[in-house]
C-alpha positions in Angstrom: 45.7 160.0 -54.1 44.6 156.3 -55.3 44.9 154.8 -58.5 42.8 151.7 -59.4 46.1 149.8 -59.3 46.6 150.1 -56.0 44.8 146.5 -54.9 48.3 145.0 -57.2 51.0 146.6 -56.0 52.0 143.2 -54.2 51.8 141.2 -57.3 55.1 139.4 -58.3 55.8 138.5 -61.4 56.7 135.5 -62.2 60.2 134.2 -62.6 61.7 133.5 -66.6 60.4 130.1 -67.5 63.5 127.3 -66.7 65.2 125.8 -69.7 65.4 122.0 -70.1 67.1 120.8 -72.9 64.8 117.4 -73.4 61.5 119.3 -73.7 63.9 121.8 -76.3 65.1 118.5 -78.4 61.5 117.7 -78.2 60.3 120.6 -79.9 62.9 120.8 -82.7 61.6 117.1 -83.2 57.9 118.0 -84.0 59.0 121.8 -85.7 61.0 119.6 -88.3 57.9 117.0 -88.7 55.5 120.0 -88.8 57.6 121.5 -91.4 58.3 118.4 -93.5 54.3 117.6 -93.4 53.1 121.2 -94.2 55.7 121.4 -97.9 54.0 118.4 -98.2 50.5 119.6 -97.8 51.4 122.7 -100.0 52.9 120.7 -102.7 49.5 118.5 -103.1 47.5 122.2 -102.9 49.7 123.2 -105.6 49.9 120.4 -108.1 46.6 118.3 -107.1 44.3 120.2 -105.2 43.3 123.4 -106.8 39.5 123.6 -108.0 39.9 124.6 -111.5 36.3 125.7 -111.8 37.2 128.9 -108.9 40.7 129.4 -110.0 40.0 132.8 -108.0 38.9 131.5 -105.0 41.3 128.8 -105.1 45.1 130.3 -106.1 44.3 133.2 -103.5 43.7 131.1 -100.8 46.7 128.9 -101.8 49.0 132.2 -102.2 47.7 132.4 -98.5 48.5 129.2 -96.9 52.1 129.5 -98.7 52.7 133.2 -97.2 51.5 131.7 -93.9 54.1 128.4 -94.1 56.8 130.9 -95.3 55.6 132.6 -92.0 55.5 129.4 -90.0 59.3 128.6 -91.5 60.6 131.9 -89.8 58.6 131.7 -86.2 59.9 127.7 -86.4 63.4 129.5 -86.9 62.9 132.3 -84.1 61.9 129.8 -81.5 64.3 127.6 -82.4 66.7 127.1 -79.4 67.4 129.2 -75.6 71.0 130.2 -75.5 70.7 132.8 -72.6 73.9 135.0 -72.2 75.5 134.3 -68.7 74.9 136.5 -65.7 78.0 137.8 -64.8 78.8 139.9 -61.2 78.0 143.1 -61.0 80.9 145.6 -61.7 82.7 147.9 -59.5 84.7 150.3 -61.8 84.5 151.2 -65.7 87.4 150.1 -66.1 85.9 146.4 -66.3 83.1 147.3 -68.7 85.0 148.8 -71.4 88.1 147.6 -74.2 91.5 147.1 -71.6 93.9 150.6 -71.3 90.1 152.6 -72.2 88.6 153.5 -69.0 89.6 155.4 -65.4 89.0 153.2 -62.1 85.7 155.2 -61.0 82.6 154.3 -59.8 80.1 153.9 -63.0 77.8 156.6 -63.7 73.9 155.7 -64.7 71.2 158.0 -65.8 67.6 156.8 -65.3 65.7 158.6 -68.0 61.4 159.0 -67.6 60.7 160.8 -70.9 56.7 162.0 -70.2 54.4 164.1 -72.2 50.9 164.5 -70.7 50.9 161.4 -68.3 49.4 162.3 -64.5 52.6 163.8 -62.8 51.4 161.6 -59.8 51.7 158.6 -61.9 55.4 159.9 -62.8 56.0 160.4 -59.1 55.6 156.9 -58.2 58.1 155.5 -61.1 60.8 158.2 -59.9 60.3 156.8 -55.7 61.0 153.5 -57.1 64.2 154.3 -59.1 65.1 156.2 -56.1 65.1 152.7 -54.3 66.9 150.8 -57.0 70.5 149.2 -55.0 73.7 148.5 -56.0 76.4 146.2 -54.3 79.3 149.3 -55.3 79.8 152.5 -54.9 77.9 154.1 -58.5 76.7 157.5 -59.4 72.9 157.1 -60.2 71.1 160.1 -61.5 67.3 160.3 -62.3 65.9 162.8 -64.9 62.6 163.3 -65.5 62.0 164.0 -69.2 59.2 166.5 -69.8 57.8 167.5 -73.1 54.7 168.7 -71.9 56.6 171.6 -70.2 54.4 171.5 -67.4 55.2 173.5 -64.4 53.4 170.6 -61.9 55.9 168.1 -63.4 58.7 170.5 -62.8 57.4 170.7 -58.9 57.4 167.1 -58.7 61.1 166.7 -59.8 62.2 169.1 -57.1 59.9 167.5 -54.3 61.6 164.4 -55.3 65.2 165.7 -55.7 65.5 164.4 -59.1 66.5 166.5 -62.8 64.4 168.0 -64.8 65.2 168.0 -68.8 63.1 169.5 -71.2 63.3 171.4 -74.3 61.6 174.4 -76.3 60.6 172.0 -79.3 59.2 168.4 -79.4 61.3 167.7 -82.7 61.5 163.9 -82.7 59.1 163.0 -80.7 60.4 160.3 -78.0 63.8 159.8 -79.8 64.4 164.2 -79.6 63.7 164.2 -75.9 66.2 161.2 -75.1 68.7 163.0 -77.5 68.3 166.4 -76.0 68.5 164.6 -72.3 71.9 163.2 -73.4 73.6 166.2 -74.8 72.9 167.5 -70.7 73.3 164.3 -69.1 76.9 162.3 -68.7 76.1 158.8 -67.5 78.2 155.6 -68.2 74.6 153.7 -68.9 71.0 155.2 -69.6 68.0 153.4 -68.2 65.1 153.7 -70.7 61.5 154.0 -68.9 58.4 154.7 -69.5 56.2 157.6 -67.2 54.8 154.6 -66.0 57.7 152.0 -65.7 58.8 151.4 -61.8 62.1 149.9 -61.7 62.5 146.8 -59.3 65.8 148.0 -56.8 67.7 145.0 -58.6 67.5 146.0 -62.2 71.2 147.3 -62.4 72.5 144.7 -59.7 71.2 142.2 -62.2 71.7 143.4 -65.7 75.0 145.4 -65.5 77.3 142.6 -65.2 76.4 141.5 -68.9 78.2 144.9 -69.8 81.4 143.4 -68.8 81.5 142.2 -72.3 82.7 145.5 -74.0 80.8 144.5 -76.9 77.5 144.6 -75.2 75.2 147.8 -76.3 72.3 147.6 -74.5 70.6 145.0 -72.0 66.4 144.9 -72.6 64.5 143.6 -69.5 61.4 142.0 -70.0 58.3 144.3 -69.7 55.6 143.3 -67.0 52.0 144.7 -66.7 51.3 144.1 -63.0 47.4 145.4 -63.4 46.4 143.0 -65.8 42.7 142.1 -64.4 42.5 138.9 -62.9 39.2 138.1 -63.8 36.8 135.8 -61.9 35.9 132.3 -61.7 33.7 130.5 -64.0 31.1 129.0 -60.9 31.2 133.0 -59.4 30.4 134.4 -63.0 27.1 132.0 -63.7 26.3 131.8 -60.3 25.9 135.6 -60.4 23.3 134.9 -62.8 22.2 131.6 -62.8 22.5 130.8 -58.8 23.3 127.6 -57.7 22.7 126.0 -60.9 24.9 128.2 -62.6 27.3 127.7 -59.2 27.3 123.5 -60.0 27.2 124.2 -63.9 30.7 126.1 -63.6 32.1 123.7 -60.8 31.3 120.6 -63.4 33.5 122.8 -66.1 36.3 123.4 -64.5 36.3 119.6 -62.9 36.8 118.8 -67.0 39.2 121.3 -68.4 41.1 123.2 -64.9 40.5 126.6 -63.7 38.7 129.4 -66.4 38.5 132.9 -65.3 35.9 134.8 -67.1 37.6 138.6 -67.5 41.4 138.1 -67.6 43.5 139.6 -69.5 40.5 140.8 -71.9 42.8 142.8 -74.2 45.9 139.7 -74.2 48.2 142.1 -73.0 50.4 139.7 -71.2 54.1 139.5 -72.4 55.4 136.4 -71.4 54.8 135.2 -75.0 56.8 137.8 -76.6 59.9 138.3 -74.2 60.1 134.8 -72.6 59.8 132.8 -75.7 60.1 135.1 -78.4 62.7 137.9 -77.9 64.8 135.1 -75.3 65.5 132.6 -78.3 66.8 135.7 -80.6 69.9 135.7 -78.3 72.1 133.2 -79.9 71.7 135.2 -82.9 72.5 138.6 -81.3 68.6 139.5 -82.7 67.0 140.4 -79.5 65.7 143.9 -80.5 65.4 146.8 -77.9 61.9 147.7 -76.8 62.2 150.9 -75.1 60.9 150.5 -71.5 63.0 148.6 -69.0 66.6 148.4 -71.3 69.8 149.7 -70.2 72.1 150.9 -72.6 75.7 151.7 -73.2 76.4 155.5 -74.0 79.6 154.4 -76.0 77.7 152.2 -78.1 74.2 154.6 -78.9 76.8 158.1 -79.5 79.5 156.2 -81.8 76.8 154.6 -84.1 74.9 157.7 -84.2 78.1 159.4 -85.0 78.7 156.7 -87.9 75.3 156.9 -89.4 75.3 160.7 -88.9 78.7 160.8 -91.0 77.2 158.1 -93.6 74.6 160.3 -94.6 76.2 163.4 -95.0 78.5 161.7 -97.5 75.4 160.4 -99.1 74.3 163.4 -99.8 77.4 165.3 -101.0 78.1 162.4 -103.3 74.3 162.9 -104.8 74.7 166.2 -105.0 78.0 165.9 -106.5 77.1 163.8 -109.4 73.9 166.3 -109.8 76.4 169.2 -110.0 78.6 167.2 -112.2 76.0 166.5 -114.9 75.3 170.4 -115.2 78.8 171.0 -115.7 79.4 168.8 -118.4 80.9 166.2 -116.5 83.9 168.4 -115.3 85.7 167.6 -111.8 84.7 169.1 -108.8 86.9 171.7 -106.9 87.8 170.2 -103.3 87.0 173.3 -101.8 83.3 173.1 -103.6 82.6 169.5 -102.2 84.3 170.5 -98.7 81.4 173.4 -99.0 78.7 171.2 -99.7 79.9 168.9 -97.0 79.5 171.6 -94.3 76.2 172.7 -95.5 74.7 169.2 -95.6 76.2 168.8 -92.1 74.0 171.8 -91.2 70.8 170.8 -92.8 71.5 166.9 -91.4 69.8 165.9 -87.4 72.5 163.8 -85.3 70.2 161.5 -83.9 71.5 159.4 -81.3 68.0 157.5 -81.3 66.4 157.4 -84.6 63.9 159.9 -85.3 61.0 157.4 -86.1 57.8 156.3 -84.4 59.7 153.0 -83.8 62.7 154.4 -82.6 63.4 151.6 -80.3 63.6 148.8 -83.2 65.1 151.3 -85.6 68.3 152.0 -82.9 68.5 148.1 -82.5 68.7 147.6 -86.2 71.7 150.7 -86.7 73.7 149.1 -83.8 73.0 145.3 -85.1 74.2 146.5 -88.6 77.6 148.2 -87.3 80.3 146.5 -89.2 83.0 147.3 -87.1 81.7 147.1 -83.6 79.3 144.1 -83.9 77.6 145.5 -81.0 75.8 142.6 -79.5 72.3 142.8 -77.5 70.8 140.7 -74.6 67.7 139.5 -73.1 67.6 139.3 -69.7 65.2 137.0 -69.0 63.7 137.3 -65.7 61.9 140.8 -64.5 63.0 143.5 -63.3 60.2 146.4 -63.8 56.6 147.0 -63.6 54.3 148.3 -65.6 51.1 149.4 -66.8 49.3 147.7 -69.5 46.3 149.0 -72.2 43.4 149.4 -70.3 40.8 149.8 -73.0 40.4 148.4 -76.5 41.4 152.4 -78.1 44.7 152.3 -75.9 45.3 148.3 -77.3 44.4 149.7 -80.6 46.5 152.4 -80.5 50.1 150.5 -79.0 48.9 148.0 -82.1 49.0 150.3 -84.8 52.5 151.7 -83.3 54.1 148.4 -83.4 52.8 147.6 -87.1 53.0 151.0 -88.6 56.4 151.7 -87.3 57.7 148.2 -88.1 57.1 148.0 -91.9 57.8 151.7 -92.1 61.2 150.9 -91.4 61.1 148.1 -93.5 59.9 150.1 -96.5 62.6 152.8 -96.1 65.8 151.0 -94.7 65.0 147.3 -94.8 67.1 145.5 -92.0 67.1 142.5 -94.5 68.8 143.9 -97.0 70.7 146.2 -95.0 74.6 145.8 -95.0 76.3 144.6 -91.6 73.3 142.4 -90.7 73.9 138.2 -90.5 72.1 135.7 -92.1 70.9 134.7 -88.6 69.6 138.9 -87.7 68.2 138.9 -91.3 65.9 136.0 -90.9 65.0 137.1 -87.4 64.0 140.7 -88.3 62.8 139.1 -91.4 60.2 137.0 -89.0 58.8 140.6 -87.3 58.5 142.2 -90.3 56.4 139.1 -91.9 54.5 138.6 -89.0 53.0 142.2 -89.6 52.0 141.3 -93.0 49.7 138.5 -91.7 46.6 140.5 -92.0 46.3 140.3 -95.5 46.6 135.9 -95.2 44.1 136.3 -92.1 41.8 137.9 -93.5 41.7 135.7 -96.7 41.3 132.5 -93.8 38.8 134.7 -92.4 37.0 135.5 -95.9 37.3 131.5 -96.9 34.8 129.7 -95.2 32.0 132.4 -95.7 32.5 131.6 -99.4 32.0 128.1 -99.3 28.9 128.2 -96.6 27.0 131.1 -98.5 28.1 129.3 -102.3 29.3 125.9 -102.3 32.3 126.6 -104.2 35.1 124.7 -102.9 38.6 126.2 -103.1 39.6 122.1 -103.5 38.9 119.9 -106.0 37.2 118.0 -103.5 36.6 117.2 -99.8 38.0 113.9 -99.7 39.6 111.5 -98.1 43.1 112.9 -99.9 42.1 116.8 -98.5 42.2 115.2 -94.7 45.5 113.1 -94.8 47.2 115.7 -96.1 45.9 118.6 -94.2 44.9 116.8 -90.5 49.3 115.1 -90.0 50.3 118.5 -90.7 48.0 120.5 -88.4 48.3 118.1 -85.7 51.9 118.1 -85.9 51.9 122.0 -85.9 49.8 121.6 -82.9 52.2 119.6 -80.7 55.5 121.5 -81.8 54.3 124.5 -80.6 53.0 123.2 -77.8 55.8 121.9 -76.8 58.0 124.6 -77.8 55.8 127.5 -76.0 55.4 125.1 -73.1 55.0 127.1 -69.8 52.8 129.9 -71.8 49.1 129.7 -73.3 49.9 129.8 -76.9 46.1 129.4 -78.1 45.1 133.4 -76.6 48.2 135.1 -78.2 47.0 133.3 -81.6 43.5 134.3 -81.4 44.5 138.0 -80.7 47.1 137.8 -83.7 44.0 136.8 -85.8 41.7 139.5 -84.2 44.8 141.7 -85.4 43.5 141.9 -89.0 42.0 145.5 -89.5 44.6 147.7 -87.2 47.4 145.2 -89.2 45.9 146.3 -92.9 45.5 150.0 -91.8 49.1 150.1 -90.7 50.0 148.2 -94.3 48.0 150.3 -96.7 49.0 153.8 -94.5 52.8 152.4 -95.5 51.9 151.7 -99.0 50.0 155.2 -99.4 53.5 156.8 -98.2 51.7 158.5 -95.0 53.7 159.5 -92.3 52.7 156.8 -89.2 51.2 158.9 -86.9 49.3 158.3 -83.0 48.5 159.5 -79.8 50.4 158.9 -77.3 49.4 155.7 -75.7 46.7 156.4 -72.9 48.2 155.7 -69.2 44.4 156.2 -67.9 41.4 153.9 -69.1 39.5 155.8 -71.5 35.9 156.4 -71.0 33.4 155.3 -74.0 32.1 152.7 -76.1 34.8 151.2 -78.4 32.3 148.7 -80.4 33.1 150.8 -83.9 36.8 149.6 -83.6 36.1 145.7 -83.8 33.1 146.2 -86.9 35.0 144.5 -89.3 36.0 141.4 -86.6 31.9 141.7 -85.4 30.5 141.5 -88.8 32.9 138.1 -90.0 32.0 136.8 -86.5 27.6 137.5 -87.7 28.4 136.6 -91.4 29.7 133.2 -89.9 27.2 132.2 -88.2 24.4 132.5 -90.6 26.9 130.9 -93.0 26.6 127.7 -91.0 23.1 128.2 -90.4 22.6 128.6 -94.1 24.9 125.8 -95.4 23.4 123.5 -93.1 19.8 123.7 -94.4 20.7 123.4 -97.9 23.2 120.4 -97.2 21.2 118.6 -94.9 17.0 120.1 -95.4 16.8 120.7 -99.1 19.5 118.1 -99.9 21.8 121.0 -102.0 24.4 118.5 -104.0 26.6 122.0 -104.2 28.0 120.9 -100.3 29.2 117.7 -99.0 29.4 116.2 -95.7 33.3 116.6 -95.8 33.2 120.4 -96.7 30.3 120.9 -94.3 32.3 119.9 -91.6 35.8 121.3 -92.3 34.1 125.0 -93.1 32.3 124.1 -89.8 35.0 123.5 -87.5 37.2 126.5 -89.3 34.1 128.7 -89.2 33.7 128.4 -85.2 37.4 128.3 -84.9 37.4 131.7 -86.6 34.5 132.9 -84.3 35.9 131.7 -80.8 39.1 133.9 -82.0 37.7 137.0 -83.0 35.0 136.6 -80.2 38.2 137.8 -77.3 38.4 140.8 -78.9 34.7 142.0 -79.4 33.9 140.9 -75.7 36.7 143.3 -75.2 35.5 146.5 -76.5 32.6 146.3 -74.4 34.5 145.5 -71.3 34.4 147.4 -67.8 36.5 147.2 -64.7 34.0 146.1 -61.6 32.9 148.8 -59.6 35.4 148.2 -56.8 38.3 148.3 -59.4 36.9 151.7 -60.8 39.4 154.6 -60.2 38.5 156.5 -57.0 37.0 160.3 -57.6 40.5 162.0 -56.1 42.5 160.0 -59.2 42.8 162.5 -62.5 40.5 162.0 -64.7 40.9 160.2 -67.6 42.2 161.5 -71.2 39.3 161.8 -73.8 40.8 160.5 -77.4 38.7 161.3 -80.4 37.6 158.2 -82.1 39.1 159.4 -85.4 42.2 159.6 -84.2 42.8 156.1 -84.8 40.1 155.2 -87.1 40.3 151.0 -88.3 
């Protein structure tokens, strides 16, 4: 059996990025200059800027660069500072993970959990022979379970070839979150493992991670998540020389002499991490913000049972006290017999799901949020920083497409129906950090108005300023430049420039996810695809293909009547801002249309004895 990932599977990842506090002091120096320049910008947009013959060009575009600083304010806030928790020695006994006088001197008991659905069972097989490998310096009771809600009886046969459980259930109620509750009600472990069918577990992860748990107060432990298959493209000279020979050998020797290695192919779909747990999800520790993303996190039973127990007991007295002042009304206002309420209490017990693991698309974030917001645990979270699984990453643009709409969709779903910002139990500090996912999501209605923008000054003339002066560049061109170099600073170690292209590329799957939430739909997907998917994928990046062609004859156009038929409608300043913004906006979006074109090389292709691949109707996720 071979699997196209085979050529990887001695790739290491690479170790947590080191912390220095001089490059951190430099990067809350330009953050704060950044800031400071950009509510000066905005305040000149506001007050002195605003063309008041296309007031509705101009206010929308302003609303947009104000949502975007608000935006800026809260990623500036995120990134802030690294306060890693410390790694502590592995324990021995529960007794030294839980509260003094509340647990036995015994070994600790883990579960390692592999919920699956319809992924190849040979694909499963490999993630349960490397948690059979995973080490531990003590004695410990380590059980793997293979979670199957495909009920397949080839999965059930791989289990017992592997000497591993087999959990599964006669209903798929709750999707991910029912088959990890239904696994606990049979399962007795100290700690669960979370993993993916496809997550392979490094032999260090618990030697590494359960030492944090000697603070009793610590609920779960996320790890960050690695895609070890992400192609590695090739080099510039091998690309053009493939077409162009030697010239095209010398041509891309010359370009990388100037600017350092470019691979042509890597990472097509941006699916590397690093971004979002090394920089991102790391600086939410010293808040106790670091949100639990499913694959690769270890988590205290205690903590996931007695908050599910809380929030199970919260609603049901919800709900009587609804129904109470409901049954009230019709009897003219009278008391209520204690017996009648303890009746209603027992039947909205019955009717109510105990859900250890939120029921939600999201059920990851949404168990974070319930355990952040506990009032009289203060559960805290931690991000390990340095890997300690593997993974597989998106392979084509409808499984990228697909994973995006999950993370948007399920995000301001939650938001819509139990905001964490609002939500009692939270901090300032977890408010604004949750508050910065949350907003982030919301981007594609800003990006697409800074997408729209230029195309309505090349194709027009209008000018959302008053005037493309000397004032519009010393306002705008400190702050950009000092944006620039904060975050360059303060990502340094990771390519920031890729992750913000692909967050601008975002804008269709981010606006589907934001009107399906406004429209009340339930957020629904298939499950994301563990094989590439076979077909042409150009219909999911239309809308990023046609501002990429509408750009380009904008420029084309603007530039004749500015510069051939002498148009006094443009001006050599707004030719050459809308310029420079319309290419910027082209070279982003571009990553993401080269993508959905994109084929492994024939030596990468999957071999004929590997499954083949899962066919997804295009309509199932339809941008």
């Amino acid at each position: 059996m071979g699997f196209y990932f085979d050529k990887f599977e001695e790739r290491k990842p690479e170790p947590p990025l080191a912390y220095s506090a001089v490059t951190e002091s430099i990067w809350q120096f330009f953050a704060v200059i950044a800031l400071t320049l950009g509510a000066w910008y905005l305040w000149w947009r506001w007050t002195d800027s605003l063309n008041p013959d296309a007031l509705w060009y101009a206010i929308p575009l302003a609303f947009a660069e104000t949502a975007s600083y608000f935006g800026l304010g809260l990623f500036v806030f995120n990134l802030w500072k690294v306060q890693d928790y410390e790694q502590l020695p592995p324990p021995a006994k529960l007794d030294e993970v839980v509260r003094p006088g509340h647990g036995e001197e015994r070994p600790l008991k883990v579960d390692v959990f592999f919920p699956s659905y319809n992924e190849d069972v040979e694909l499963v097989r490999l993630s349960i022979r490397d948690a059979k490998k995973v080490t531990y310096p003590h004695a410990i009771d380590l059980k793997i379970f293979v979670l199957d809600d495909g009920k397949r009886p080839a999965m059930r046969q791989v289990a017992e070839e592997e000497g591993v459980g087999y959990i599964t259930r006669t209903s798929n109620i709750g999707f991910k979150a029912g088959n990890l509750r239904n696994a606990m009600e049979q399962t007795h472990g100290d700690f669960i493992v979370i993993c993916d069918a496809d997550t392979r577990p490094f032999p260090t992860i618990l030697e590494h991670t359960l030492g944090y748990f000697r603070d009793p107060d610590v609920a779960w432990v996320q790890t960050p998540q690695w895609f070890f298959d992400l192609p590695e493209g090739k080099r510039l000279p091998d690309v053009l020389g493939k077409y162009l020979k030697a010239p095209g050998r010398w041509i891309g020797k010359g370009v990388e002499a100037v600017i350092g290695e470019l691979r042509v192919g890597e990472d097509p779909f941006v699916n590397e991490p690093k971004m979002f747990y090394d920089i991102i999800q790391r600086r939410r520790n010293w808040a106790n913000a670091s949100f639990c993303c499913g694959a690769g996190s270890i988590h205290r039973r205690e903590a996931v049972m007695e908050a599910a127990l809380k929030t199970y007991s919260d609603t049901i007295e919800k709900q009587v006290g609804k129904q109470s002042k409901q049954l009230q009304k019709l009897m003219g206002g009278e008391a209520l017999d204690s017996g009648l309420v303890q009746e209603m209490r027992h039947q909205v017990a019955g009717e109510e799901e105990f859900t250890p693991y939120r029921f939600h698309v999201s059920e990851d974030i949404y168990t974070s949020i319930v355990l952040h917001s506990d009032e009289d645990r203060h559960w805290k979270s931690v991000l390990h920083p340095a890997v300690e699984s593997k993974m597989l990453s998106p392979q084509d643009l409808l499984s990228w497409t697909v994973q995006r709409f999950k993370y948007a969709g399920g995000t301001l779903d939650i938001v819509a129906h139990d905001n964490p910002i609002t939500r009692k139990g939270m901090s300032w500090a977890q408010r604004l950090m949750y508050g910065a996912t949350a907003w982030s999501y919301l981007g594609g209605i800003w990006n697409m108005m800074f997408l729209v923008a230029p195309l309505i000054y090349l194709f027009s003339g209008i000018a959302p300023v008053s005037a493309y002066t000397g004032d519009f560049f010393l306002h705008i061109l400190p702050f950009l430049i000092a944006m620039e170099l904060a975050f360059m600073v303060g990502t340094w170690g990771v390519a920031g420039y890729r992750s913000k292209a692909s967050y601008l590329s975002f804008f269709p799957v981010n606006l589907q996810a934001i009107w399906t939430v406004l429209k009340g739909e339930q957020i629904k997907f298939p499950v994301t695809p563990k094989d590439r998917q076979e077909g042409n994928f150009f219909h999911l990046v239309l809308p990023q293909f046609a501002v990429i062609v509408l750009t380009v004859l904008g420029i084309v156009y603007a530039s004749v009547q500015f510069f051939v038929l002498g148009n006094h409608d443009y001006s050599m300043g707004g030719i050459l801002t809308n310029l420079f913004w319309g290419l910027n906006n082209i070279l982003a979006l571009s990553g993401i249309v080269m993508a959905a074109f994109w084929q492994p090389d024939a030596e990468e292709a999957v071999t004929e004895e590997v499954a083949q691949p899962q066919q997804y109707k295009n309509n199932e996720v339809t941008v």
